[in-house]
PLY file of the C-alpha trace (Angstrom):
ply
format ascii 1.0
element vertex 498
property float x
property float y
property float z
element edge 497
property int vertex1
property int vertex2
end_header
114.17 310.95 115.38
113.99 306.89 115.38
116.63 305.29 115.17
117.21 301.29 114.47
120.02 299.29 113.68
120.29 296.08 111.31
120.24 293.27 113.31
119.88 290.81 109.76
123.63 291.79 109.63
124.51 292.09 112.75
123.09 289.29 114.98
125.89 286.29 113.69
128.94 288.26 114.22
128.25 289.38 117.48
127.19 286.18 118.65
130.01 284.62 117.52
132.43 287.12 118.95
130.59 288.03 122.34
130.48 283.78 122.82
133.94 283.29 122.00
134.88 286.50 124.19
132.91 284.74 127.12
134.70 281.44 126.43
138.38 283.39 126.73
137.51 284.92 129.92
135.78 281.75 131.69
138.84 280.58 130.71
140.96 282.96 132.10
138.96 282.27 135.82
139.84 278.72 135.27
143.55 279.42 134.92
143.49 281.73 137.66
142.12 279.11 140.19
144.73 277.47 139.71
147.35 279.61 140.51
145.77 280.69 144.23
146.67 278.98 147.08
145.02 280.75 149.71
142.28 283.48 150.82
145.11 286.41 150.47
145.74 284.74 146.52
142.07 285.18 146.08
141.75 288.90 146.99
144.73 290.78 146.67
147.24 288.59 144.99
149.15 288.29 148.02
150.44 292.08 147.05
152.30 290.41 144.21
150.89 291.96 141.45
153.07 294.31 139.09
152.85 297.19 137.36
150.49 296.45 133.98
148.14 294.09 135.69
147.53 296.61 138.87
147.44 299.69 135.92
145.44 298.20 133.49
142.94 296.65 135.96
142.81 300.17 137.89
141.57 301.67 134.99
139.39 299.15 133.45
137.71 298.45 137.18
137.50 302.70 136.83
135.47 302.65 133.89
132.16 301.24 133.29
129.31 300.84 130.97
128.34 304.38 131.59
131.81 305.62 130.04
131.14 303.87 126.50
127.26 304.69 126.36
125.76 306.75 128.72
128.78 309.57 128.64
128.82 309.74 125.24
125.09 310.16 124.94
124.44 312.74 127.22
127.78 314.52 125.59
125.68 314.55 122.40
123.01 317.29 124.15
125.82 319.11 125.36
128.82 319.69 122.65
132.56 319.54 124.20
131.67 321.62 127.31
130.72 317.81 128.28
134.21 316.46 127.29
135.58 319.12 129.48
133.73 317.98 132.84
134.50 314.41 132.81
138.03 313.97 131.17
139.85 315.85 133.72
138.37 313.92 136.45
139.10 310.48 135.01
141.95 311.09 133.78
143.46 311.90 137.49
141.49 309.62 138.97
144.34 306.84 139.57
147.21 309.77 140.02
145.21 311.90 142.99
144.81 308.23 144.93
148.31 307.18 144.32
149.75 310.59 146.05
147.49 310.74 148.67
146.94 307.58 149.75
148.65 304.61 148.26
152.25 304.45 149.36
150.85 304.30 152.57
148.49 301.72 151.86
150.98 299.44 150.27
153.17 299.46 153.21
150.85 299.23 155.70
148.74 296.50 153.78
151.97 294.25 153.29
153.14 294.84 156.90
150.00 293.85 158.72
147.71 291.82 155.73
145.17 293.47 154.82
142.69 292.65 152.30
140.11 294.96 152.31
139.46 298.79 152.77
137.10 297.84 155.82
140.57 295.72 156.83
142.55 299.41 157.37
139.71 301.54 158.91
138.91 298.70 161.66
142.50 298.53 162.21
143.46 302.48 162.28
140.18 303.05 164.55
140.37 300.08 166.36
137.08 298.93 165.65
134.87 295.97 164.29
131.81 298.39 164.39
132.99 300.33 162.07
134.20 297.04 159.54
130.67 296.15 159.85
128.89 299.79 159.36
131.14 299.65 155.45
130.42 296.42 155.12
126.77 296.64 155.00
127.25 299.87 152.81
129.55 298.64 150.48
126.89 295.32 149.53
124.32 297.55 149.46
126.07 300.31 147.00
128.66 298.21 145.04
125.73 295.50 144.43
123.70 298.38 142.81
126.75 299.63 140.84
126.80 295.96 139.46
122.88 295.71 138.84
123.07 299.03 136.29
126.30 297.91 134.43
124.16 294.24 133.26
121.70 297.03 131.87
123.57 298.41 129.37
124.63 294.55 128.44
121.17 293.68 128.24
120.54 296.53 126.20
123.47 295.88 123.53
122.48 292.25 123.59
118.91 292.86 123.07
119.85 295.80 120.09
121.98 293.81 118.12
120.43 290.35 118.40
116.78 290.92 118.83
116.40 288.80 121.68
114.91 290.44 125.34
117.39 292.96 127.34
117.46 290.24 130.08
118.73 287.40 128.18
122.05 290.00 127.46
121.86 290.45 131.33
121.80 286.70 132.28
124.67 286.12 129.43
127.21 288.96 130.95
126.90 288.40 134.57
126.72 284.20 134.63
130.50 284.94 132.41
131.41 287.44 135.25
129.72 285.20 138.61
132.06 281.82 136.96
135.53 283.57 136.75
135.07 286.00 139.80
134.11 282.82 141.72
137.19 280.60 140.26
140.14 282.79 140.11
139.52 285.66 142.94
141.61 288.86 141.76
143.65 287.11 139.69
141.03 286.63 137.34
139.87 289.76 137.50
143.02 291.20 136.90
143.91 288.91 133.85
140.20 289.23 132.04
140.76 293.38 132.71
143.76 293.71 130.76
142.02 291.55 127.77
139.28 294.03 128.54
141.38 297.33 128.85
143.24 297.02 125.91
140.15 295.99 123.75
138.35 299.36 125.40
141.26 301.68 124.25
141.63 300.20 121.17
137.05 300.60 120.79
137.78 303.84 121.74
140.28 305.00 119.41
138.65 302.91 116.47
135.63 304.91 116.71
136.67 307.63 117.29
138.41 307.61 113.86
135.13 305.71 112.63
133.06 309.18 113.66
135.42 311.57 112.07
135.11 309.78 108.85
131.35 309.56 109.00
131.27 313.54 109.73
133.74 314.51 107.06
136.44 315.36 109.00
137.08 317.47 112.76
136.87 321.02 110.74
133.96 320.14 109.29
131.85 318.97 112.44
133.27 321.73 114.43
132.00 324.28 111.47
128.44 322.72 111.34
128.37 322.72 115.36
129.49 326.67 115.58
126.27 327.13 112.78
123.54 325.61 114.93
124.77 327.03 118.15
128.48 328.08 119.11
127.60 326.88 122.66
128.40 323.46 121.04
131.77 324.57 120.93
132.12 326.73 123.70
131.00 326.71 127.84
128.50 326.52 129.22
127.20 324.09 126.30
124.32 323.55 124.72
121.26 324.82 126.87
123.79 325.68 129.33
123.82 322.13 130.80
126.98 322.81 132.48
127.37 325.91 134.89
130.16 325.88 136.73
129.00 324.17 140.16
128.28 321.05 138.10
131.87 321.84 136.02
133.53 321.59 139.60
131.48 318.33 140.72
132.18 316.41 137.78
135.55 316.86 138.05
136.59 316.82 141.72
134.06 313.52 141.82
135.84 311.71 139.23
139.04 312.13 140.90
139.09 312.73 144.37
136.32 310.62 145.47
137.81 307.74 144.00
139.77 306.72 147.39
136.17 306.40 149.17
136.14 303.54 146.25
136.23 299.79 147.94
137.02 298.36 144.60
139.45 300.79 144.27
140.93 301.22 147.05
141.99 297.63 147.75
143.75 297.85 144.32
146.67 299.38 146.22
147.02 296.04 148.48
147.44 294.19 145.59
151.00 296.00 144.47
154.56 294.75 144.59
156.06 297.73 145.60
155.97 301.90 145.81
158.11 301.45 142.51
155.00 299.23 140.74
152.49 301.96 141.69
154.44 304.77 140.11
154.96 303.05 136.83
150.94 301.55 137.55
149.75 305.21 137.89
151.41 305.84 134.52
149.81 303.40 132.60
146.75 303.63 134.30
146.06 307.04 133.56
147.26 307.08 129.85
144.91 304.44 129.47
141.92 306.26 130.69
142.98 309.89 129.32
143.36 307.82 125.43
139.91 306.00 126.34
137.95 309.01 127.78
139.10 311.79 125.21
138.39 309.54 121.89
135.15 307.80 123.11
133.58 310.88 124.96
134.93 312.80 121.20
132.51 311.07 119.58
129.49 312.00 121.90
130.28 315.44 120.06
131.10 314.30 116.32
127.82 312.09 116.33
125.57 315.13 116.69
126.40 315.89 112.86
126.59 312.13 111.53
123.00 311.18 113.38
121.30 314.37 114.30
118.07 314.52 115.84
118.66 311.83 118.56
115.79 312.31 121.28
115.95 310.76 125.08
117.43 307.79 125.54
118.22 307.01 121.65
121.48 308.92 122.29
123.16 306.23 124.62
123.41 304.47 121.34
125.56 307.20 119.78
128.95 304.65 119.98
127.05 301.57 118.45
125.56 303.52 115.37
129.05 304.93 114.53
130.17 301.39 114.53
127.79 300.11 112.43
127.36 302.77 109.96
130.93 302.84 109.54
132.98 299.17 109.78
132.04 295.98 108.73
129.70 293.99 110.52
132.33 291.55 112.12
134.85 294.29 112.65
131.80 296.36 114.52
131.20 293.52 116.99
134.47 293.09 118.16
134.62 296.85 118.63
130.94 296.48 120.72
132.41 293.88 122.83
134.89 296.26 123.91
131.39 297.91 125.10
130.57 294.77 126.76
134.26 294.74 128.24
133.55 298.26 129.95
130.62 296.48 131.89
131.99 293.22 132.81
135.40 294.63 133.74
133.96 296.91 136.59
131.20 294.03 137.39
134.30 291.76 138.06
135.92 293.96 140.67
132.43 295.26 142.58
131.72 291.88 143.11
134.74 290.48 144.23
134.74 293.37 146.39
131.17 293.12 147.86
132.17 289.58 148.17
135.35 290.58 150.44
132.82 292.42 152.22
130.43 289.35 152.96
133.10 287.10 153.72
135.67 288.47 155.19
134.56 291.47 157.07
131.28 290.60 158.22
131.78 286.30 158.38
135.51 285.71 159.50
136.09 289.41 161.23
132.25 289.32 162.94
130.30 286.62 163.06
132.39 283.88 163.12
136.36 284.74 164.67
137.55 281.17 164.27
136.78 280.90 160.70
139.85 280.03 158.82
140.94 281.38 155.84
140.21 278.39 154.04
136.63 277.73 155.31
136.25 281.60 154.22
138.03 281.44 151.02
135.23 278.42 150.06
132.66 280.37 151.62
133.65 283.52 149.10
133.15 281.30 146.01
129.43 280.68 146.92
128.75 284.05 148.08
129.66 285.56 144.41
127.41 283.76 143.36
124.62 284.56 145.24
125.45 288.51 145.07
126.07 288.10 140.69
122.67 286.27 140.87
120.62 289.52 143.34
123.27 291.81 140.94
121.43 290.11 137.76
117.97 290.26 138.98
118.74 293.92 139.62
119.62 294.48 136.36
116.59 292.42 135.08
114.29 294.99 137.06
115.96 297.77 136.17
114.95 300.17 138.95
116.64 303.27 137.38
118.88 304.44 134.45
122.88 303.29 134.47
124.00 306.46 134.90
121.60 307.30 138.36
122.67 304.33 139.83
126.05 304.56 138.91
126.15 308.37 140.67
124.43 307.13 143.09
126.35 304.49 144.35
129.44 306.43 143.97
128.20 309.39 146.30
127.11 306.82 149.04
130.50 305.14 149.28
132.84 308.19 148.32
131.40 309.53 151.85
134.17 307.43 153.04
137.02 309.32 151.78
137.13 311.77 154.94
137.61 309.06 157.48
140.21 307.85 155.31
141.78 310.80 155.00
141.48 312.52 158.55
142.57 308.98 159.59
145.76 308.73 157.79
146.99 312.33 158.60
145.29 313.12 161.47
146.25 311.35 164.49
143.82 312.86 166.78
140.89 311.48 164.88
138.58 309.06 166.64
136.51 306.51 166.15
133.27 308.31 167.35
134.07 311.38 165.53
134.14 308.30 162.37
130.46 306.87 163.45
128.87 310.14 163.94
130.11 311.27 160.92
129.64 308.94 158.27
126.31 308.16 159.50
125.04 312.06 159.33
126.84 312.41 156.15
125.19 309.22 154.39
121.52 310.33 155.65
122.45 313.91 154.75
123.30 312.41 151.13
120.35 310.48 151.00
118.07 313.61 151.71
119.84 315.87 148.93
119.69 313.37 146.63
115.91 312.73 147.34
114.02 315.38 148.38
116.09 318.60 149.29
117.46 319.08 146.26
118.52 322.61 146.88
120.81 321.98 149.93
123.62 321.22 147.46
123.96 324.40 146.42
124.18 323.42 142.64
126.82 321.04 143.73
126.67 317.47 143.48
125.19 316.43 146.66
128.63 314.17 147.46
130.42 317.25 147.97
128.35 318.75 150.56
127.67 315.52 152.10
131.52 314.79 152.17
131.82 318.27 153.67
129.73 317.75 156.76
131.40 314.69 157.28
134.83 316.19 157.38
133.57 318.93 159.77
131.50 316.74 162.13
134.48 314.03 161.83
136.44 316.91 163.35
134.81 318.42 165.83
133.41 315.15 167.52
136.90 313.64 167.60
138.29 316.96 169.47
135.56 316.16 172.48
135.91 312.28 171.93
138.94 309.82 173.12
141.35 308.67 170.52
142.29 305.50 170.00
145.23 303.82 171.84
148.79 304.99 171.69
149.55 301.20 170.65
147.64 301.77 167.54
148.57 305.01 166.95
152.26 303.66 167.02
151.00 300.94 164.29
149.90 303.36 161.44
152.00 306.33 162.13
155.26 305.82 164.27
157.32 304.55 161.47
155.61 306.22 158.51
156.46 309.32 159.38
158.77 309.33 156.11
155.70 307.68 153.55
154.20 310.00 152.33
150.96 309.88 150.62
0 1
1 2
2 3
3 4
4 5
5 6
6 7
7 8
8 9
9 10
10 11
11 12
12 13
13 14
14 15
15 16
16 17
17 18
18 19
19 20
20 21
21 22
22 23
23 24
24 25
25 26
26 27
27 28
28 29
29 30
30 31
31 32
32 33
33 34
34 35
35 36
36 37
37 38
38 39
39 40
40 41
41 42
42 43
43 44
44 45
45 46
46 47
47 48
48 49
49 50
50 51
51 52
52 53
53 54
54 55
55 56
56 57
57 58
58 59
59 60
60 61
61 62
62 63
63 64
64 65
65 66
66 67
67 68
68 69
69 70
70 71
71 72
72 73
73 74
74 75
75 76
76 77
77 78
78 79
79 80
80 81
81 82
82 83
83 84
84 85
85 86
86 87
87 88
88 89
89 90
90 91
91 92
92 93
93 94
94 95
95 96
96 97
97 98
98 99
99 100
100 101
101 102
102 103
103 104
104 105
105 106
106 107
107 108
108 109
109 110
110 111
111 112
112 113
113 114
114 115
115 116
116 117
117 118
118 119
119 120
120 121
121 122
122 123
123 124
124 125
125 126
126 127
127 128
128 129
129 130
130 131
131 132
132 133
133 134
134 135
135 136
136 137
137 138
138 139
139 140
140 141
141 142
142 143
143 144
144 145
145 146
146 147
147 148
148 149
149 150
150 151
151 152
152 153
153 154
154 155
155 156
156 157
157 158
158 159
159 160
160 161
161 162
162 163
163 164
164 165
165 166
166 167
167 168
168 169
169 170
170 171
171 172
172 173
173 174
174 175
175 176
176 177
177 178
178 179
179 180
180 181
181 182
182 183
183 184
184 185
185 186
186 187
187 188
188 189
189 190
190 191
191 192
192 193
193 194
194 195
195 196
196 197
197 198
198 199
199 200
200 201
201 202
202 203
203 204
204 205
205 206
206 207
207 208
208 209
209 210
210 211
211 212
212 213
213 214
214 215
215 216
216 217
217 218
218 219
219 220
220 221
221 222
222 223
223 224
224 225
225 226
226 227
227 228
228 229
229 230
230 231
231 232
232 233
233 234
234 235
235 236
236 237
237 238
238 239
239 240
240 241
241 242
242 243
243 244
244 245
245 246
246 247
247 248
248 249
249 250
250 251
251 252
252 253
253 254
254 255
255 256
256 257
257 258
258 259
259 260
260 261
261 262
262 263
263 264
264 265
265 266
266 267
267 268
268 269
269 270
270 271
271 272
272 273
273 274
274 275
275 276
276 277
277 278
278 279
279 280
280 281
281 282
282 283
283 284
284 285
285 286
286 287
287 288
288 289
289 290
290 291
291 292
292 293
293 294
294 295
295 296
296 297
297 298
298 299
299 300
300 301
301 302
302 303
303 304
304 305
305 306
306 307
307 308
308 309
309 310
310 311
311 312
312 313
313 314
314 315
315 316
316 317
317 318
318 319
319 320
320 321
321 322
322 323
323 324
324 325
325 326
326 327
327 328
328 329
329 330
330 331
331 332
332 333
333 334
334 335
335 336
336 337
337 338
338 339
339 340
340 341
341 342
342 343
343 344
344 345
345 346
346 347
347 348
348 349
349 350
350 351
351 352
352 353
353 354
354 355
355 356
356 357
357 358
358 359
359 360
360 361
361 362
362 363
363 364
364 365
365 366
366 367
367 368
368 369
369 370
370 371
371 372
372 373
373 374
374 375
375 376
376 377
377 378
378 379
379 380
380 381
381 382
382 383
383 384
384 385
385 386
386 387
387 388
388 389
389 390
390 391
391 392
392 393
393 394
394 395
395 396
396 397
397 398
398 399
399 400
400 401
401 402
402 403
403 404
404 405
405 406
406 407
407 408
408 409
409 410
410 411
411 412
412 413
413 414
414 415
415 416
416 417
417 418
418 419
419 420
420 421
421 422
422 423
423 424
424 425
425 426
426 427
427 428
428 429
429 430
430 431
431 432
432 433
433 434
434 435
435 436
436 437
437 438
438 439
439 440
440 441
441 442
442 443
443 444
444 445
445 446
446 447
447 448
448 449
449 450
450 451
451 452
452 453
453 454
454 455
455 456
456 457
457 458
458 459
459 460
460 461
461 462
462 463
463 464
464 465
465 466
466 467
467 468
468 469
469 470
470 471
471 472
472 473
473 474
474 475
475 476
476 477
477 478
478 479
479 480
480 481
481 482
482 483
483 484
484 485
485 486
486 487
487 488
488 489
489 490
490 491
491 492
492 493
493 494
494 495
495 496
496 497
């Protein structure tokens, strides 16, 4: 089936909203430059952030372009055994981090300011080696990740004015590169809670919107049983999920998240152990509401626009919108579309940025860079990463959703030397080389060419695997690091936990 949608109606109110949207939020940057006063302002906030900035931007960083359009789409070939695979995992994807990980990380990033997620591992293992191996992987990844969310903004730019995809490209990440690059964080943060509520609110809208345009949940879920009851029921439709891809879904979305960079350093931005409780809250309300309703209507949209083929059925969310609002009403709802791309665009490249900067400039290549001279060295280095992010986008190597998964697997690699590091003090910083480095080749090859090594698994979790075991068994033949900072990260944490 072809779809289309009416761009004679549509093309004035979106421009006017998606301009005056990019207006609010250049605006935001320019507020936010003026509030930071140095280079620990401009990434983390100092660590003064409180609880509905650091939940709301968790959350909004969390989800992307993918979770508005591609989700949805590939939900419409499946029925609700899709729902199933990818709600869970979101929806704990800010709780599992928080208990593992963050109340150490707040304390530890506060005590000894850090910045960055390369900032803790050089520090726990005692090594600028292995700053610089994350740094490189984190601009490679995170300025991939950034390159497929301008795609889908090209794309809604290009369906609902006309114009090419890469003018909608150009448009989203110039608005991103001018408040990353004024404000830092702060910026981010502010523009993601703009963003985050107008994503819950697209979410719920349309979700109502769908139900309407299906005749009601009974209904749809009547007409899905009659074609095939594996609509309604597991595996899905053409059993697209068996339950090794069931398990990846979920354990990616969740766990993996602390191998995250733009994540991660989330947890240096927080007040207080008391601010990440009532953050984790929020957060994760916020992206079970937003994942449940907009992944819903992956399922209801099979009965309102049947016959979708390919590609046509990332555009599931927009045709509800239009066939069932008015046409200004249905482009504020699409920028919250837009907002799901930007808002995750913001914090990979203020991340990758971190990377540049501060890890590889002031921590490598340069020791006796100031803060200053690298806080004015960030600005022009977001710029230069939004600008290869755009061309990225422009070229459009792959779909959103490969490079998305992609990305993901290559940095949530980094989760066991995280992990082993902060609760096991015998790990070493060999046993952290080796393995990452076999893992991430080992992840490359899966993902490429040996397919069948992952055992029906997503390759992440078999590459994450090795690097666990390898991780281990090197550091039990390898030296640890010193007793001094051993005594740093554990001797008076003993009583954080997770």
């Amino acid at each position: 089936m072809h779809f289309s949608i009416d761009t004679t109606s549509m093309t004035i109110p979106f421009l006017c909203v998606i301009v005056t949207y990019c207006v609010v939020l250049t605006g935001l940057g320019w507020y936010g430059s003026r509030q930071n006063k140095n280079l620990a302002d401009f990434f983390t906030m100092s660590g003064k952030a409180g609880a509905i900035l650091t939940g709301v931007a968790y959350f909004s960083t969390q989800y992307s372009m993918s979770t508005f359009m591609g989700v949805p789409g590939s939900i419409y070939h499946v029925g609700y055994a899709g729902m199933s695979v990818s709600v869970p995992g979101i929806a704990f994807s800010m709780l599992i981090p928080a208990l593992l990980v963050g109340r150490r990380l707040i304390t530890l990033g506060h005590r000894y300011k850090m910045l960055t997620m390369a900032d803790y591992l050089a520090d726990r293992f005692d090594s600028t080696g292995i700053r610089g191996l994350l740094a490189v992987l984190m601009l490679i990844f995170l300025v991939s990740m950034m390159g497929a969310q301008t795609i889908g903004g090209g794309v809604i730019f290009s369906t609902y004015t006309g114009c090419d995809e890469w003018v909608g490209i150009v448009v989203m990440g110039i608005t991103v590169i001018l408040y990353c690059m004024a404000g830092g964080i702060r910026s981010v943060m502010l523009t993601d809670l703009i963003q985050g509520i107008l994503m819950v609110v697209t979410a719920v809208v349309t979700f109502f919107v769908s139900l309407k345009l299906g005749g009601g949940l009974e209904v749809i879920n009547e007409k899905l049983a009659a074609m095939d009851t594996n609509y309604v029921s597991f595996p899905g439709h053409n059993n697209a999920y068996p339950w090794q891809n069931y398990v990846s879904m979920i354990v990616m979305w969740s766990f993996f998240a602390i191998g995250q960079p733009h994540l991660f350093t989330k947890f240096f931005t927080m007040k207080d152990h008391k601010t990440m409780f009532k953050a984790v809250i929020l957060g994760t309300l916020g992206m079970w509401f937003s994942a449940s309703f907009i992944e819903w209507c992956g399922v209801t949209s099979i009965i309102s626009f049947p016959g979708l083929e390919g590609k046509n059925s990332d555009f599931v969310v927009p045709l509800i919108l239009q066939g069932g609002l008015p046409p200004i009403i249905s482009s504020l709802m699409v920028a919250g579309i837009f907002s799901a791309g930007m808002s995750t665009i913001s914090s990979l490249l203020l991340t990758a940025t971190s990377a540049a900067s501060r890890d590889i400039y002031q921590k490598i290549l340069n020791r006796n860079a100031t803060d200053e001279e690298t806080w004015k060295l960030s600005k022009v280095i977001t710029v230069v990463l939004g600008i290869i992010a755009i061309g990225i986008g422009v070229m459009k190597p792959g779909s959103i959703f490969q490079i998305v998964l992609f990305a993901f697997g290559g940095l949530g690699i980094w989760a066991a030397p995280i992990l082993l590091g902060m609760y096991w003090k015998r790990t070493t910083t060999a046993g952290v080389y080796v393995g990452v480095i076999s893992a991430e080749i080992l992840y490359v090859l899966i993902t490429l060419k040996f397919t069948s090594w992952s055992f029906g698994f997503n390759p992440l979790i078999v590459a994450w695997l090795f690097a666990m075991i390898v991780i281990i068994l090197v550091s039990l033949v390898t030296k640890p690091v010193s007793q001094e900072t051993l005594d740093r990260h554990f001797a008076d944490l003993e009583h954080v936990k997770g």
